[in-house]
C-alpha positions in Angstrom: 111.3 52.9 81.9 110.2 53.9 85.4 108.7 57.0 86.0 108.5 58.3 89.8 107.4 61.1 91.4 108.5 63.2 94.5 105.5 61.2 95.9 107.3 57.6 95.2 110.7 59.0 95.9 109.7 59.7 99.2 107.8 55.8 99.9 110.8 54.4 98.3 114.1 54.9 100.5 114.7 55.6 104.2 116.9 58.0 105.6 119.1 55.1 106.7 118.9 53.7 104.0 120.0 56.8 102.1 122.5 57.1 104.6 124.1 53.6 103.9 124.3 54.2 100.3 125.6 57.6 100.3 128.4 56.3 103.1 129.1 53.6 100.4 129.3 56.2 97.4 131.8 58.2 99.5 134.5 55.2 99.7 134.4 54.9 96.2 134.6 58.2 95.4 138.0 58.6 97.3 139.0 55.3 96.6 139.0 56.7 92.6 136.3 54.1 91.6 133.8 56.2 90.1 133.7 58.9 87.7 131.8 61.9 88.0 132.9 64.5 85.2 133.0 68.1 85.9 129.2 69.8 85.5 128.0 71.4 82.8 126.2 74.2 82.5 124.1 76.0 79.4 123.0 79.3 80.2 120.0 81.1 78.7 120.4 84.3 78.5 117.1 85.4 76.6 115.5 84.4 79.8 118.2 84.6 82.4 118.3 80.9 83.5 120.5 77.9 83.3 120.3 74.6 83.4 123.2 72.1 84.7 124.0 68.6 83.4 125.8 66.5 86.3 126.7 63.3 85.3 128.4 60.2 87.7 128.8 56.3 87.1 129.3 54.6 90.2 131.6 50.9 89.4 130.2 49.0 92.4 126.3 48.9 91.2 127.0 49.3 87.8 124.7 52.7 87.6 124.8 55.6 85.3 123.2 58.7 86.2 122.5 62.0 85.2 120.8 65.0 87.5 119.4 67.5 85.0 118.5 71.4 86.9 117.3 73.9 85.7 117.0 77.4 88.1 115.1 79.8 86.4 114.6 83.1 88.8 112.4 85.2 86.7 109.8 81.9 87.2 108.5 83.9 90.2 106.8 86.3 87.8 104.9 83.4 86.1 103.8 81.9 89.4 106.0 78.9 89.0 109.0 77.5 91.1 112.5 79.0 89.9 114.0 75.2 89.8 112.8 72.4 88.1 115.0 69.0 88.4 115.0 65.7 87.0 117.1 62.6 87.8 117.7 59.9 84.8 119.2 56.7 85.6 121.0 54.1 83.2 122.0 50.6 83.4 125.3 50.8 83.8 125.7 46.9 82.1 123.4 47.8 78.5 123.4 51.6 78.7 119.8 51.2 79.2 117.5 53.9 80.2 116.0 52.7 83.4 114.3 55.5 85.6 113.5 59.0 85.2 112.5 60.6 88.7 111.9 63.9 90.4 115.0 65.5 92.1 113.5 68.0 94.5 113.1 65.6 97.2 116.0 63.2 95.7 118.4 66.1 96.4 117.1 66.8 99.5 117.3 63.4 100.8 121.5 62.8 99.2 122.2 65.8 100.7 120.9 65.2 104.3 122.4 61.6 104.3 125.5 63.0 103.5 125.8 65.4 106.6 124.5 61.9 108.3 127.5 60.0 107.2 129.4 63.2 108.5 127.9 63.1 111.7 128.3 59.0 112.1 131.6 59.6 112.0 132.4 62.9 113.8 130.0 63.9 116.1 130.7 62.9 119.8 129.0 59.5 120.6 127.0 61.2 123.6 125.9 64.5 121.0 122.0 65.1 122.2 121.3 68.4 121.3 121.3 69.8 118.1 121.1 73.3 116.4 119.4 73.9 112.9 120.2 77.2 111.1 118.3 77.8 108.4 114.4 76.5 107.7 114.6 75.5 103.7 113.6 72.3 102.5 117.7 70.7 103.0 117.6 71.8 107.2 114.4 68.8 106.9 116.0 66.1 105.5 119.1 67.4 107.4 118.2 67.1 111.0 116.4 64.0 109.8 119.3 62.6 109.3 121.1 63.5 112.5 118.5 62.0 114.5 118.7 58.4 112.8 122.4 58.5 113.5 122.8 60.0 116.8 120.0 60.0 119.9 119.2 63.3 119.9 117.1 64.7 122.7 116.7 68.7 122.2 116.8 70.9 118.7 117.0 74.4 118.5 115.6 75.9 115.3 117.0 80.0 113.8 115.8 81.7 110.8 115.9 85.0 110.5 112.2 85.0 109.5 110.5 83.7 112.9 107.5 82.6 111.5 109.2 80.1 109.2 111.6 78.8 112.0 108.1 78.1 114.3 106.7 76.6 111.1 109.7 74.4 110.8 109.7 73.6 114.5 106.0 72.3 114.3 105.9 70.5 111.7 109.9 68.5 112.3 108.4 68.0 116.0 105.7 66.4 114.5 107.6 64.3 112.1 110.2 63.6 114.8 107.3 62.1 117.2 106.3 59.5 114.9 109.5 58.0 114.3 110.7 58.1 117.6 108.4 59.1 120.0 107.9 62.2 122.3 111.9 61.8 123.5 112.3 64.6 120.9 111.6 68.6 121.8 111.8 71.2 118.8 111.9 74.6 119.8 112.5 77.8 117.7 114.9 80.4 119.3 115.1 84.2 118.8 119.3 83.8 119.1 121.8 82.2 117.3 124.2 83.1 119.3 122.7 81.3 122.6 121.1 78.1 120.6 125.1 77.8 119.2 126.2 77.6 123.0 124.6 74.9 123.5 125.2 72.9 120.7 126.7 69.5 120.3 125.8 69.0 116.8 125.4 72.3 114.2 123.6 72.0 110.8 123.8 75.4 108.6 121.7 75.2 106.0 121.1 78.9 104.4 122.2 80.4 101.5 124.3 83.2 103.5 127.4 85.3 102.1 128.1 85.8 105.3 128.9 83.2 108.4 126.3 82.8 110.7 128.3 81.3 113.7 130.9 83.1 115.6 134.1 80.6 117.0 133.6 82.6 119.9 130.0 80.7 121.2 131.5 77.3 120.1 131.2 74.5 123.1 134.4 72.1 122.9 133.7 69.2 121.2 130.8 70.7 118.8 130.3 69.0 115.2 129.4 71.1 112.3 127.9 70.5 109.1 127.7 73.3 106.7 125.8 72.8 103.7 124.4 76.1 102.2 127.2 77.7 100.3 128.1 76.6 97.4 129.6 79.4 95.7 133.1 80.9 96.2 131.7 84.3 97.7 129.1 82.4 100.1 131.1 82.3 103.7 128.0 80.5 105.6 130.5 79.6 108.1 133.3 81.9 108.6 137.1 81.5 109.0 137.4 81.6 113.1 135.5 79.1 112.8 137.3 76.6 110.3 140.3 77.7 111.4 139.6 76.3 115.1 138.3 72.9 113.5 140.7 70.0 114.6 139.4 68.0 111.3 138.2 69.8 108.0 136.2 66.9 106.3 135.2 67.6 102.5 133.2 65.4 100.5 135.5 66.0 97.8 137.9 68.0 98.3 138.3 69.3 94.6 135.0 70.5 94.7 135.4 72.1 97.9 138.6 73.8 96.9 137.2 75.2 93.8 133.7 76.4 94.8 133.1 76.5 98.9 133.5 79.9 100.0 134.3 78.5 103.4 137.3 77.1 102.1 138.5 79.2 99.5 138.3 82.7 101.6 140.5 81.4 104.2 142.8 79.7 101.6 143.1 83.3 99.3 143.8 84.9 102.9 146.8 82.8 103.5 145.3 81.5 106.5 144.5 77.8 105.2 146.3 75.3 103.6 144.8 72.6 101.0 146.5 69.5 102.7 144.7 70.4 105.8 141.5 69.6 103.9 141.2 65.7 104.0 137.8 63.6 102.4 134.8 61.6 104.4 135.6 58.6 102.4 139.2 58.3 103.3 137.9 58.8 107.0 135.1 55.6 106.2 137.7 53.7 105.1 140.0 54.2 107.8 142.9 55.8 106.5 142.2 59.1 108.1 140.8 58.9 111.4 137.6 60.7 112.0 136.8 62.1 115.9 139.5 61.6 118.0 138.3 62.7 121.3 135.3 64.5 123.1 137.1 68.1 123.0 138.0 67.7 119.1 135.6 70.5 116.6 134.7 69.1 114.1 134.1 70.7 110.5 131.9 69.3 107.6 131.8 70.7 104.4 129.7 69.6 101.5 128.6 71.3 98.1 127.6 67.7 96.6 128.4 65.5 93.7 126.9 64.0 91.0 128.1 60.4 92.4 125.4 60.8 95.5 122.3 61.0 93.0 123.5 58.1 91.0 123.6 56.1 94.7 120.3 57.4 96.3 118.8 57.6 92.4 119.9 53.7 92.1 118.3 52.6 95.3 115.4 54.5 94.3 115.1 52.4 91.2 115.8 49.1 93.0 113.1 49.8 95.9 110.1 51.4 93.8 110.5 47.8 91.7 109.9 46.2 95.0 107.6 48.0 96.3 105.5 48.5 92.6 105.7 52.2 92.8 105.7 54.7 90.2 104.6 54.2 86.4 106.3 52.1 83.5 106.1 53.9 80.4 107.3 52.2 77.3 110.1 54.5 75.1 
């Protein structure tokens, strides 16, 4: 078995080339040729954690996976991080156990290629400035993504701690430079609410009950990917704003429907209606069309699957043999 670190993950994969597999995983997923059985959770009460099982076999690379994470808030006390997450990977032809790697950065990096694959395909052509809300460790890898699949030329940067969105803008800028130059600017702004105006492209990434855009500062044409809440009572981006989406995009829309607050507020209220909801992968495969025209807003949501760690966990596996990264241990 392989054994690699956050470390090899990271030497491993490209964005684009987590981008292209997770794009890949998304077809299949709507086409109904994977499975990815429901999560499962096992609390521990004594010590108010839990940890989830999510398991996924994807048919066209013949991979098994399973993401094991464990979030653990009274950690803090003890000095150590309140999640902990590892990713196991199987050969889907033996049942073999072929990998075991971290899934901090693993996560990260699915997670940002999917709002990639969202933007590829809804975002204006000509979208060059981009607005990041939220400064955790997703709102990296996300506008990392943006920028390998759009030219963007200006990002505004909100948190509500300032510190953390200047830290965030120094160190992306930085980042940002050596993959493509100086053509990038990063600022940090002390308004939502003007960055949002100016927005072609909008990445929420915070962990908000309530939205953080108003519809009202929306520019025609805007694309949004919202990717913090993932809970039913989590409304990171609120109902004016869905509700003036042209396109609702889901990853899946089961998951959406039963645990994006986004969705399901608007739906309890009356004011949404499931078939309105349609999936990226139907849009990649060209049964649903994705932008349509420059004025369109567009709306992703994502609260992840299983299926995109098995994709991005495979690849991992298949590039760290190439590249001799990581350590074989012997079971």
């Amino acid at each position: 078995m392989l054994v690699l670190s956050a470390a090899d993950v990271r030497k491993s994969v490209t964005m684009l080339e987590a981008i292209e597999a997770v794009q890949a995983a998304y077809q299949e997923y709507s086409a109904g040729e994977s499975v990815v059985p429901l999560r499962v959770p096992v609390n521990v009460p004594k010590y108010e954690g839990v940890t989830l099982f999510m398991p996924g076999y994807s048919s066209r690379s013949d991979a098994v996976g399973v993401k094991i994470v464990s979030v653990y808030p009274k950690n803090l006390e003890k000095g150590i991080p309140t999640i902990h997450g590892l990713v196991v990977m199987v050969d889907g032809t033996t049942g073999k156990p072929v990998a075991a790697m971290e899934a901090g950065y693993l996560t990260a990096l699915r997670t940002g290629a999917a709002s990639g694959v969202a933007t590829r395909y809804l975002a204006r052509d000509d979208a060059s400035t981009a607005v990041v809300i939220g400064t955790g460790a997703q709102a990296r890898t996300q506008l990392l993504a943006i920028c390998t699949v759009r030219r963007i030329k200006k990002v505004l940067v909100y948190d509500l701690n300032e510190d953390m969105a200047a830290a965030y803008a120094g160190e992306m800028a930085a980042i940002l430079a050596e993959l493509y130059g100086k053509r990038i600017t990063v600022k940090p702004v002390s308004s939502s609410k003007k960055a949002v105006a100016e927005a072609d492209i909008i990445v929420a990434a915070t962990t908000s009950k309530l939205p953080v855009i108003s519809a009202d500062d929306l520019k025609n044409g805007v694309h949004i990917n919202g990717v913090g809440s993932f809970t039913p009572e989590m409304q990171e981006i609120g109902e004016d704003t869905v509700l003036l989406a042209g396109k609702i995009v889901a990853d899946s829309r089961e998951a959406v429907l039963a645990e994006a607050g986004d969705i399901v507020i608007p739906l309890k209220k009356g004011l949404l209606k499931p078939d309105s909801i349609v999936e990226i992968g139907d849009v990649i495969a060209g049964k649903i069309p994705g932008r349509e025209n420059n004025h369109e807003i567009t709306f992703f949501k994502t609260v992840g699957m299983a299926l995109l760690d098995v994709a991005v966990g495979n690849l991992v596996y298949q590039k760290a043999l190439e590249k001799g990264l990581g350590q074989k241990v012997s079971l």
